[in-house]
Structure formats: C-alpha cells, structure tokens
Steps between C-alpha positions, in 0.01 A plus 500: 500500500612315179177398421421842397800458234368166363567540140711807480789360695826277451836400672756633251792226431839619441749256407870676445705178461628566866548220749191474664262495193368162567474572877341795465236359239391261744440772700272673332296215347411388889393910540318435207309218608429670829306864372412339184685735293647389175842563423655656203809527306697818553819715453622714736574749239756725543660610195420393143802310380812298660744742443347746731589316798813720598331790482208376704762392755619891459170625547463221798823686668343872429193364661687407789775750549785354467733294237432219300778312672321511859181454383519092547164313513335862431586398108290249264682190498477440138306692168211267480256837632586628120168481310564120373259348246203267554734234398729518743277536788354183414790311508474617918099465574251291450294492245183566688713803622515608138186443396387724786691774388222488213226528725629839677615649155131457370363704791750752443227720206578865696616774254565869585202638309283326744612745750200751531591859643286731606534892620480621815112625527558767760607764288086480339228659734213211538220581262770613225685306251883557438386695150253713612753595838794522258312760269361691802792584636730579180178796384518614877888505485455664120269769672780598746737505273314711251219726691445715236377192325634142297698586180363281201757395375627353848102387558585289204764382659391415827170287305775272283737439801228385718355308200827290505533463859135346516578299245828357609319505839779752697226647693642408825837530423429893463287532795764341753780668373264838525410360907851448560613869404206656650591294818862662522363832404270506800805440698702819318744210352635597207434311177511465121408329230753471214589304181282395209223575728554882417346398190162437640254745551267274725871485706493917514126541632526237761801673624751247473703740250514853477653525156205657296444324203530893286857440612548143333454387164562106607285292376267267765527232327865487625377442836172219432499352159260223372767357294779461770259334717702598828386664798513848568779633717437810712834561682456734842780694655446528891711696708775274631488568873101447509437204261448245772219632634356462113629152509328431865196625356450272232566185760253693730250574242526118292659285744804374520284164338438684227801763383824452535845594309609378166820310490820555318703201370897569604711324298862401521758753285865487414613629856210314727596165302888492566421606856298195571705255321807599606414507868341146475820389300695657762667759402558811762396841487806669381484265137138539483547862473743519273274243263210657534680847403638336184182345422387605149897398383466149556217309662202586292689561132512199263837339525550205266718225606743575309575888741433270834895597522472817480233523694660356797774733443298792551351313820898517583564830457231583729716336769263180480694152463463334134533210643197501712258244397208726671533748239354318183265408709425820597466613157289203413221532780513882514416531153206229533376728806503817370107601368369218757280649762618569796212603752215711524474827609220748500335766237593861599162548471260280313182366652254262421164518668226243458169471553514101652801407689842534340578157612248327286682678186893500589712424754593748762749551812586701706763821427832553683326869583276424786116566402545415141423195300645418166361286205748243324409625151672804310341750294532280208310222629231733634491658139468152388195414669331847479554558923458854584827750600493830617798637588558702833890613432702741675693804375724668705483853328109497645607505853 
C-alpha cells in the first residue's frame, strides 16, 4: 500500500539527545531502505521554549490524573521537544535529514483562502435560483403580513435589503434560517427570532421576527453592512424542552456529513488553573480550596520580587506553609496557565451546514451528547473563513 504514497510520504526522525538516539537512527534508516521512504528531520514539538518543560510535565500529570511525583516515565526526559532552531537540530541529524526537511516545507503551499464553501442547496426548489426563491418568499411573507396591501415606504425597504443580500450573496443564509423556523412551527414549537435581526424587514416577512418594522427605527445596516464585511447573524429562540427535535432535524435533513455544531474554545481561568496545578504539584483538596478562594489576592496580581515576602506571608496566613517550595511554583506555572486553552466544548447552538462534506473543510468529532457531532473551529474561525452559522438556541421563558 505505500506505493500509493510514493512522493507524499516520509519517516519522521526525532532525535531528543536521549540514550538511544544512535540506536534508534539505525533503526529507521534500515525501515527506510525497506518501503523506500525518505526520512526527515523532526521535533516532537511540544511547547515553544525550554522553560516550559515543568509545566508540560504539569499538564503531563493533569492528562493522567494524578501528581507529577508518580507520573515516572509518563514525563519527557529532558526539554529538547521545545521548538529548537534549525541549528540545533543539525548538530543531531544528518544532513540529508535536513535537507529533506526542505523538500516537505516546499510542498507545504495550502492557505485558508483556498478553502471553498458552499451553501447547502436544499433550501432552493430545482428550476429556481437562491435570488429569485429568496424574493418570492419575502413578497409572499409581505402579503401576509400586510393584506390590505405593501406600504411604500416598507416596499422600499424590502427592494434595498434584498439588493444587499444578493449582492453580498446571503440568499441562502435567509432561506435556511426561514426552513428551519417553518420546520418547528409545523411541529407547534415555539420560536423567535431576536437581535439585530429585528432590524430587517426581509427578517419580518419571512417570519423569522415578528417585531414590525413601524415599531423600530433601527437601522438595517446594523444587521448586514458592506463595510463590516461580516456575516449576518440571525439568532433563533426555540423553546427549551423541544429544541432537539430542531437539532435532529437539521442532521436528518443535511447529514450528519454535512452539519454539525460549532465549537467553543474553553480556556483555563484563575480558579481552573490553580486547580490543575496544584493537584499535579500535590497539594490536597482542603489547600486547593482555600487557594483557589483567595485567588484574585495573590496568584494572578503582579508581585515584584521585591513583595515575594509578603507574598508568602499572605500564603501563611491562609494556613499554607511559607516554607513550601510548591508554592512559588505554583504561582509561577498557574499564572503561565491561566488564558491557555483548556478543551473544547460545544456551541449552545451554532450550526454549520455545507453543501460537500464537512470533513473536506474542518475537522469534526463526535459530541459527548449522543447523536451530535461537533466541529473543532469556534465562531471566530468560521467568521474568518466566511462558513455559514445559524443559530438554533434555547430559551427557557418559551417553554
């Protein structure tokens, strides 16, 4: 099967100044010689500079559950998998090695904009395009809303809003969000649309608001502008006890190929931080709580050398020993692990849905909630790279 990879292959090298380098060199060049595969240089990166190492071994012990002290042969022998210069690896591998490490760094040309997205077609009845659908079904929606015929001045208003969507191409964007709330309607599931979009009138006769626009004087613009250049946002309250079955019905409707949840980045705070290092530096329960309770006095202000005293006097009158060597270093790795992320979790709400599968634009796995999938993006990366939201949220007040 490796002749398939002929070319776009290699045996990475990692050479960490540990005792069986040379050993394990030979190792690979004889692999090497045997699929034909090249080798080249490479790092084993796991944090960017040297002096990260003890709180990779803390993160090492979080990872495993238990202190730093038991972790034994669980822990990086030295810091060499710090992101070391060209230099130095080359004082470890062979130069062919390096000069390899040209080869694969040529190849590597990708760049986000190449990453083409496309919307979901569904939502457009064959024979139709996405402009012609989307102005059909805002005059019918207009009609409803006013029977005894379109005000002009709101006319007006529908013709520039649908201007700017065709020209910022939102089309589809519209019509899903309008499939998705006619979906829960035909079910009797309560729903609204709320927040800037209140300010569109295309938003009103579609039905995804029921705010009429005589009752706002907010300008559109505030929701789509040219000149921000951002996606539109149409945020949809579902009643809480009944969302799911929204939520099933997009992976129904799409595939669970082709929509699934938008992540959201959790990141490591005051509390979280001194929780995790302290247990891995092993300190119990009872001394973690009072820390973390006393955070914002001491861990995460700036204390100049010069108030390390008193700082370890306060640390003393929270019945913690000053003479405990853990607690500088407590201080020390808590405060380089506070804003660092943490893990993923999932958007309360936010789905993308392609037209292709998802996995050919980001990568995806599987939620802790059985049936779900989740992206690894956040909202800001999807914003980024122009990926479609819509947002299927719950409100409790609704049920």
């Amino acid at each position: 099967a490796l002749q398939h990879f002929t070319g776009r292959a290699w045996l990475a090298v990692e050479l960490l100044r540990e005792a069986g380098d040379a050993a394990w060199l030979q190792r690979l060049q004889a692999l090497s010689e045997a699929t034909a595969l090249p080798l080249v240089a490479a790092g084993d990166v796991h944090f960017h500079v040297r002096s990260r190492k003890a709180l990779q071994d803390v993160m090492t012990a979080t990872r495993m559950n238990r202190p730093v002290a038991d972790c034994g042969f669980d822990l990086q022998p030295n810091a060499e998998r710090h992101l070391r210069s060209r230099t130095r690896i080359s004082q470890l591998c062979p130069v062919e090695l390096m000069a390899e490490t040209l080869n694969v760094a040529e190849r590597c040309t990708f760049q986000l904009t190449e990453i083409s997205y496309q919307y979901p077609s569904e939502v457009v009845p064959a024979g139709r395009t996405a402009t012609q659908h989307l102005r059909e079904r805002t005059y019918a929606g207009a009609r409803a809303r006013w029977p005894d015929g379109i005000p002009e001045h709101h006319q007006r208003r529908i013709e520039n809003e649908l201007a700017l969507i065709q020209e910022l191409k939102y089309e589809h964007y519209f019509l899903t969000v309008a499939d998705i709330v006619e979906y829960a309607r035909s079910l009797d599931i309560l729903c609204q649309g709320r927040g800037s979009a209140a300010n569109s009138v295309v938003c009103y006769c579609l039905h995804v608001t029921s705010v009429s626009p005589d009752e706002s004087t907010l300008l559109f613009e505030r929701f789509i502008s040219k000149e921000r250049n951002e996606p539109p946002d149409i945020d949809v309250d579902f009643e809480h006890d009944r969302r799911e079955l929204v939520i099933q019905h997009l992976y129904d409707k799409y595939g669970r190929d082709r929509a699934a949840l938008t992540a959201v980045v959790i990141s490591y705070r005051p509390r979280s931080a001194i929780r995790d290092v302290g247990k891995a530096l092993g300190f119990s329960e009872d001394q973690l709580e009072i820390m973390r309770n006393d955070h914002s006095g001491w861990v995460f202000d700036v204390f100049p050398d010069d108030h390390r005293e008193a700082l370890l006097q306060r640390l003393g009158l929270l019945g913690l020993s000053e003479d405990d060597p853990r607690l500088l270093q407590l201080i020390t790795l808590a405060r380089q692990l506070n804003g660092l992320p943490r893990h993923l979790s999932q958007h309360v709400g936010g789905f993308v849905l392609t037209e292709g599968p998802l996995e050919r634009l980001v990568p995806i796995e599987n939620a802790t909630m059985e049936k779900r999938s989740v992206i690894q993006w956040d909202k800001d990366d999807i914003d980024e790279l122009k990926l479609m939201k819509v947002d299927v949220l719950a409100l409790g007040m609704l049920t």
